[in-house]
N, C-alpha and C positions, 0 to 999 in steps of 0.2 A: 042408505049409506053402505058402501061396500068395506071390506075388507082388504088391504093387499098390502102387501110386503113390499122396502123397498129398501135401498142404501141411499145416507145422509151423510154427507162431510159436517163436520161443525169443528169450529176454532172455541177454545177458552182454555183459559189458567186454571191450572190447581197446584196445590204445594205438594210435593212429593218426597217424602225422606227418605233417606239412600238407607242400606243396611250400618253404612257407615258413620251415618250422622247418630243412627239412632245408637249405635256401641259408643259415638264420644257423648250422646249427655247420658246415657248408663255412667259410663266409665268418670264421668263430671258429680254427680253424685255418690259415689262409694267412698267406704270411710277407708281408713290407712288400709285393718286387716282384709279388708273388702279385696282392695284397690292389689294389695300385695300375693292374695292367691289368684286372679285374673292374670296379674303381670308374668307369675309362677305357671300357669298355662301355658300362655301365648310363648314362656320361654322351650315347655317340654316340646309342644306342637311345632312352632317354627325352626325350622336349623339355620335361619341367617339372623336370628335374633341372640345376642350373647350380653353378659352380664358387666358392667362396669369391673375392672379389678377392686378388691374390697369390701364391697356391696352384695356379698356370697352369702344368702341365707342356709338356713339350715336345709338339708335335702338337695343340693345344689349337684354334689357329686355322681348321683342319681338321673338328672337331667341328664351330666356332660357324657354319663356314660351310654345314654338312650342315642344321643346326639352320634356319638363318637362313632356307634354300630352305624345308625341308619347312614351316616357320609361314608363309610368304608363300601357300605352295602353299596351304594350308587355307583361310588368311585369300580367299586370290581363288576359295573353291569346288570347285577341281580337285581336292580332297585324297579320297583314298580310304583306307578303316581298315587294310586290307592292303596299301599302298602304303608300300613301303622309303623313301622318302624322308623318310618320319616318324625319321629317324635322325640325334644328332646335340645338340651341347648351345650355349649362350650365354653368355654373361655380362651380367648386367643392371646399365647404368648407373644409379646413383643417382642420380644430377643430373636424368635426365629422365627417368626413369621409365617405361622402355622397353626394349624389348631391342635392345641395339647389335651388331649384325654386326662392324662393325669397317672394312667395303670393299663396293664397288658390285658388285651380283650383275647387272647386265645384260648382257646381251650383244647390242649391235646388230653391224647391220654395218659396215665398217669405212668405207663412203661412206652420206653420207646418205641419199641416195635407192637404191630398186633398179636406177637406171640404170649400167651398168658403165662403166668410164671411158674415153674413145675411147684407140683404138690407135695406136699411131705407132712407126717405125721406133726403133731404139737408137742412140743417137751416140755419137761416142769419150766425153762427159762420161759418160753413164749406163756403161757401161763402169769407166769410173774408181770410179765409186761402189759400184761391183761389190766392189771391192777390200779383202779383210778390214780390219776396223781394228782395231788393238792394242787388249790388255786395257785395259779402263777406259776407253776413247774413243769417241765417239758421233759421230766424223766417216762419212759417206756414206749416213747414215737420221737421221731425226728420234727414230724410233723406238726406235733400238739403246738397248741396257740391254748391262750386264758379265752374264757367265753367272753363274748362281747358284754360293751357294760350296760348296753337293753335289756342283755337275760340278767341281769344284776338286779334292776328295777323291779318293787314291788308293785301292783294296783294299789289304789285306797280302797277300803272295802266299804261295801254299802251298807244302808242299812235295812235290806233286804237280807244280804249274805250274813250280818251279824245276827238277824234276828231267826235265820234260818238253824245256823249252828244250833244255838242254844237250844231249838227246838228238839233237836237230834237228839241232844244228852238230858232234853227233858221229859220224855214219855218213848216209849220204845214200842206202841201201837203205833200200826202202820194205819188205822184209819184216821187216828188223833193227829197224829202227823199230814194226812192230807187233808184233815181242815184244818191244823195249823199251816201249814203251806198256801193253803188258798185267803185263810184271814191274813197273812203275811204280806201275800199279793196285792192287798187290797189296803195295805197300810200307806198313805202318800211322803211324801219329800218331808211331811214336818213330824210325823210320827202319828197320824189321826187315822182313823179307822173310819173310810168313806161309805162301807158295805153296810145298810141293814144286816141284821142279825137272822129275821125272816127273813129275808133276800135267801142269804148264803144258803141255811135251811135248807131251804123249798130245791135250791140247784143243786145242792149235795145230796139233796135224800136224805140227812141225818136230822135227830129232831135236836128242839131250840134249844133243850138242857142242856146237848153234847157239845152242842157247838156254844152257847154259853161256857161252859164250864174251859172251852180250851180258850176261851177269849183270855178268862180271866187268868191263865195260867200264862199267856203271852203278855197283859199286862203288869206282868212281877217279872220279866225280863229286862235285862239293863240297854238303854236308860231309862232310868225313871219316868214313869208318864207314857209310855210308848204302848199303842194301840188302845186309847180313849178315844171314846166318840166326840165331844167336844171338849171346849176349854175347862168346865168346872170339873169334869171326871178326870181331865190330868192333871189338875193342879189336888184333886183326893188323892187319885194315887204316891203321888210326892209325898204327900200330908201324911199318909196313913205310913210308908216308911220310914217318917224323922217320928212317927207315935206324935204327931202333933194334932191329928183329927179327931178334935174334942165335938162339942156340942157346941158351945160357941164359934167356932172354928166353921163345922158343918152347915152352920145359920148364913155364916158370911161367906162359903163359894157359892149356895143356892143362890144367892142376891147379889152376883158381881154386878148386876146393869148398875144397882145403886152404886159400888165404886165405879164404876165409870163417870156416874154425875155425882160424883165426891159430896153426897147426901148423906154425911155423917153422924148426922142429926138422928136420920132413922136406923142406919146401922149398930147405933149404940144401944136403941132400944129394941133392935133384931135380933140381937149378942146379947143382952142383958150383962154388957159391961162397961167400964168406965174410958174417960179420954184415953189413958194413957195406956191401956189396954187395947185400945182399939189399932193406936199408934204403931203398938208389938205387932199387933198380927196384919194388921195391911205391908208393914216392912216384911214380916217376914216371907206373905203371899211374895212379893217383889224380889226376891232372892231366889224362887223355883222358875223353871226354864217350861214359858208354852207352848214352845215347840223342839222338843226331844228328839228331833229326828234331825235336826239341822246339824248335829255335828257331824253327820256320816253325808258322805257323798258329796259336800258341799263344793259348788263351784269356784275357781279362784277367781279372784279379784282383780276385773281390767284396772291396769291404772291409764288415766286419760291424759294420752299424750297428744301435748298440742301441735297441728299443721303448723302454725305461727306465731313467733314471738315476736312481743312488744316489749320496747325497752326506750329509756328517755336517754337524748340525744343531748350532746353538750350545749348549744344552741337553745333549751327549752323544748323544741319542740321533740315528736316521736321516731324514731325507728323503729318498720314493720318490714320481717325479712323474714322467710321459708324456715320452716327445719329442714334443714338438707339430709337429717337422717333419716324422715321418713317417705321421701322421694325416692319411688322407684327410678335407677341407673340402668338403662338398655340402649346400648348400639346396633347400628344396623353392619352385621360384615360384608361390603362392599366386596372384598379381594376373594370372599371365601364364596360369592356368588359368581363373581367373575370367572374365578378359576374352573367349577363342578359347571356353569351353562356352556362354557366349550365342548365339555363331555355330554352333554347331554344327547341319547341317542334319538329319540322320537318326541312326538310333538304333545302326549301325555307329559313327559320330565320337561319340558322348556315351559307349558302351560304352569306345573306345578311351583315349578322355581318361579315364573313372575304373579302366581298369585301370594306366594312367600314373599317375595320381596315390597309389593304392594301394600301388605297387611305389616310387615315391620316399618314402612316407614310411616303408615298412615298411625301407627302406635307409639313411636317416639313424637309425631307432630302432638297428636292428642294428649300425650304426658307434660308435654311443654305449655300447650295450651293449656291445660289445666291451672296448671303450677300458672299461669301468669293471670289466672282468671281470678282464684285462690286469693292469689296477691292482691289484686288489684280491690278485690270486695273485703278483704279483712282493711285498705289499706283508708277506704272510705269508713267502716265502721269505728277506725279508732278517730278519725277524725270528726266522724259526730258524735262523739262520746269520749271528746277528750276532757270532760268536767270528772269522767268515771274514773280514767285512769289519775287525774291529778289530789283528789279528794274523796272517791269513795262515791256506793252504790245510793247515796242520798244526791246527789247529782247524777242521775242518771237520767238521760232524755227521752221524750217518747220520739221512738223510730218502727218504722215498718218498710217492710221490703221495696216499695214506689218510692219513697225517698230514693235508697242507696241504689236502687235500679235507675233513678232517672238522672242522678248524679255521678252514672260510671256509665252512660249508656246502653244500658244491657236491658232483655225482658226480665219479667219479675219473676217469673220460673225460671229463670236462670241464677238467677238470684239466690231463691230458693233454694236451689239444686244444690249450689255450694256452700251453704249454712247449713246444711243436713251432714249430720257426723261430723263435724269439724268443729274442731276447738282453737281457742289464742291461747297463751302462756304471758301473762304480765305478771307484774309486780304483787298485783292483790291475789296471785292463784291460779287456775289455768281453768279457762270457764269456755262452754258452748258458747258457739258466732250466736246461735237462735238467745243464748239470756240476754243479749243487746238487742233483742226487738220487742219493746213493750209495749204494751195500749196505752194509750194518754187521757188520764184525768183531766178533765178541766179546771181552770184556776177560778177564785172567786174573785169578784168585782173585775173581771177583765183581767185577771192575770195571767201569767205565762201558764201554760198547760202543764199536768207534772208527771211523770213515767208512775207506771202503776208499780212495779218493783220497789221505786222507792217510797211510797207510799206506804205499802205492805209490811220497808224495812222502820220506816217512821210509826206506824204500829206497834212496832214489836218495842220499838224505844220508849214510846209513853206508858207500856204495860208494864216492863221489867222496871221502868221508876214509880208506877204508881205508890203511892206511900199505904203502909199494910191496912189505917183506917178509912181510905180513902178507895175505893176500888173503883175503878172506869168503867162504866158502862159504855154500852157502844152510842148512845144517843151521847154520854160525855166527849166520849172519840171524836165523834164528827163536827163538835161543838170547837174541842181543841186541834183538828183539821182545818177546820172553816177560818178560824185564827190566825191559820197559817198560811191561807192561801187558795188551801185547797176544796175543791167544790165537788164534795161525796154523799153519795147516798147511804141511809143506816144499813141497807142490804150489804152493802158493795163492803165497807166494813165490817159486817159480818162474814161475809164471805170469805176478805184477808186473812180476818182470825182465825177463822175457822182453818185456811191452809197453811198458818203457822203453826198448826194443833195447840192453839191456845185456849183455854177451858172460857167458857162465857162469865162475865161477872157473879152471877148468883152461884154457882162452882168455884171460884175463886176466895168468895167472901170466905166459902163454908170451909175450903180447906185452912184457910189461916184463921177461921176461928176453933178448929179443931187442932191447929198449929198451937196457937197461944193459951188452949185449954190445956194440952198434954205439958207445955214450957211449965203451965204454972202449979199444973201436978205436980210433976217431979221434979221440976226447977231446976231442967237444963236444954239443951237444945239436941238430944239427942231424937225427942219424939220429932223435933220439926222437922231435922234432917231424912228422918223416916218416910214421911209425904212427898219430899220432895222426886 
């Protein structure tokens, strides 16, 4: 058998995705804030992409002025195709039909001529003018302005930086300081101390007493609890500054697992005290903070704002229409490409200007397209789940993505793509597309199938009525499921409860018998409210 080399023609298919296909299902999948700094790109980078009038977010003036340079730069010749300065967007005046910067891009110098200004000596007056002037006042310059009100803004401080201070004014060794600096470093986001103590040691070369002793000198820094190793050392540390960390007290953080499984039974005989004692001090465990660190640094709170609302039409049925507020507005300037590809000198600025113009229209198609894809899959979802919107998450249907894909003809990863980060806004709340796709239970004796959500929510309904001498176990649950229709397993039940953080029966019992022990001590309802 020889060997030899040769050339083959062969014909076949393959699928091939352009760069472009693959930026529209990127861009098919990204959520608003996603969606809104891409669109914020494509405006600095592109100069024939401009902003709807109105639709001017924050930083926008900053664009029109990147924008404003780089088309002067062209227009006076100096422009190169690889020259960054091509970055940057405008807004174009209607009225004159032009593009409007907004502000004077010159910069001379600040005397007319390049003659510098003769020198002369300082007098007491120039002196005086030296003299800060109060906020808002423009006495001792012509020039003076108020500082901008960014330099006004304070940071939030962390609580690295708080716990730092405190260090300063609390030991004036510069070695105590750098192992408190480095135990500092080592405290996370909720105020715990991640580092062995041997750890730090052995890396600092100091011994375990010193760096002991600064630990505990950083655990008396405010807040309370801050640099314990785990949950029961912060919740002593709290204890020990209300003077509340008794001997009973010290029985009951060694043995939080038992409050976890609300094993009251033996708690009391851990404490060597009575119900309504026990009542006191589990309330008052539940009034100290387990994580101390959470007040500093803390991130704000997205609130989730829906792509789509739903709202019932006069006819009964629904109307499902865009938020137009969160839809990016971009036009393609047609007159402002027109006018700069006349001047273009060489065949670098004509390439450049039509791969701009390319990429702006293939960006406004795919923002359209989005938006109608958007629609069209939220507009299916209310329609299989119009029992959710008329009566609540106990009618809610099992659906998954091959339904509503084969019923708007689209793939299921397309599907997909636009259920990720997108929310609806109706009546009951403004809830993720993904909480309307739930697995489906089977019904018993042949019944209709039932969404596992409301399932889950029909759980939480027979627990909160269960009567206090009666408690449900989950073999009872499935008893009174099966009742109803539905066809579950004792796992599958456990399992719901368990993600409603619903405590199991034998936990349940024990709390409301130590409920109705402490009511009948003291004969009122203040122990019970304490448990809860």
């Amino acid at each position: 058998m020889s060997l030899l080399q040769r050339l083959e023609m062969r014909q076949g298919q393959a699928l091939v995705m352009t760069p472009q296909l693959l930026q529209a299902i990127k861009l098919l999948q990204l959520s608003q804030l996603d969606l809104a700094a891409y669109v914020e790109a494509e405006l600095e980078r592109n100069p024939l992409l401009e902003r709807v009038e109105g639709a001017s977010p924050d930083g926008a003036p900053e664009a029109q002025e990147a924008a404003a340079e780089a088309r002067e730069r062209f227009e006076d010749g100096s422009f190169s195709g690889s020259d960054e300065a091509w970055s940057g967007s405008a807004e174009l005046d209607p009225g004159r039909g032009e593009i409007d910067t907004g502000f004077e891009t010159r910069l001379d110098n600040v005397f007319p001529d390049d003659t510098p200004p003769p020198a002369r000596e300082a007098t007491a007056g120039d002196m005086l003018s030296l003299t800060p002037a109060p906020y808002g006042s423009t006495g001792g310059s012509f020039d003076a302005e108020a500082p901008d009100f960014e330099a006004t803004l304070t940071a939030e401080t962390s609580l690295r930086e708080h716990l730092a201070s405190q260090l300063e004014l609390a030991t004036p060794d510069p070695v105590d300081r750098l192992i408190g600096g480095f135990l500092i470093d080592a405290v996370d986001e909720a105020g715990y101390l991640r580092e062995s103590l041997d750890g730090v040691a052995e890396r600092l070369g100091a011994s375990l007493d010193r760096v002991a002793g600064i630990l505990r000198l950083i655990q008396g820094f405010d807040p309370s609890g801050v640099g314990a190793r785990d949950l029961a050392e912060c919740l002593a540390i709290q204890l020990r500054e209300k003077d509340r960390f008794d001997p009973a007290m010290q029985a009951l953080v060694s043995r939080l697992d038992l409050v976890a499984k609300r094993d009251f039974a033996a708690l009391r005989r851990l404490c060597g005290v009575d119900d309504e004692d026990l009542v006191e001090m589990l309330g008052e465990i539940r009034r100290l903070e387990p994580k101390p660190g959470r007040a500093f640094g803390a991130s704000a709170v997205e609130v989730l704002i829906p792509d789509v609302f739903v709202r019932p039409a006069p006819d009964g049925s629904w109307l499902v229409e865009l938020n137009s507020e969160t839809l990016p507005r971009v036009l393609v300037n047609q007159s402002y490409y027109a006018r700069v590809s006349r001047g273009a000198a060489n065949d670098t600025d004509k390439a450049f200007l039509s791969d701009c113009l390319q990429t702006a229209n293939w960006l406004t198609r795919s923002l359209e397209q989005r938006a109608r894809t958007i629609l069209k899959v939220a507009t299916e979802i209310v329609r299989q789940q119009d029992g959710f919107f008329l009566h609540g998450v106990t009618h809610l249907r099992p659906l998954n993505l091959k339904t509503v894909a084969e019923a708007i003809g689209m793939h299921e990863s397309t599907v997909s793509r636009v259920t990720s980060n997108k929310a609806i806004g109706t009546s009951r709340g403004t809830l993720e597309m993904k909480y309307f796709f739930t697995a489906a239970i089977p019904g018993a004796a042949g019944a209709a199938a039932h969404s596992s959500e409301a399932v889950r929510y029909r759980i939480k309904q027979l627990v909160d009525a269960e009567p206090p001498d009666d408690v449900l176990s989950d073999d009872a649950l499935v008893q009174k499921l099966r009742s109803e229709g539905v066809d579950i397993a004792r796992r599958t039940v456990a399992k719901y409860r368990e993600s409603l953080r619903i405590p199991s029966s034998i936990e349940r019992r024990r709390e409301r018998y130590a409920q109705g022990g402490a009511q009948g001590g003291s004969g009122g309802g203040a122990g019970a409210l304490a448990l809860r």
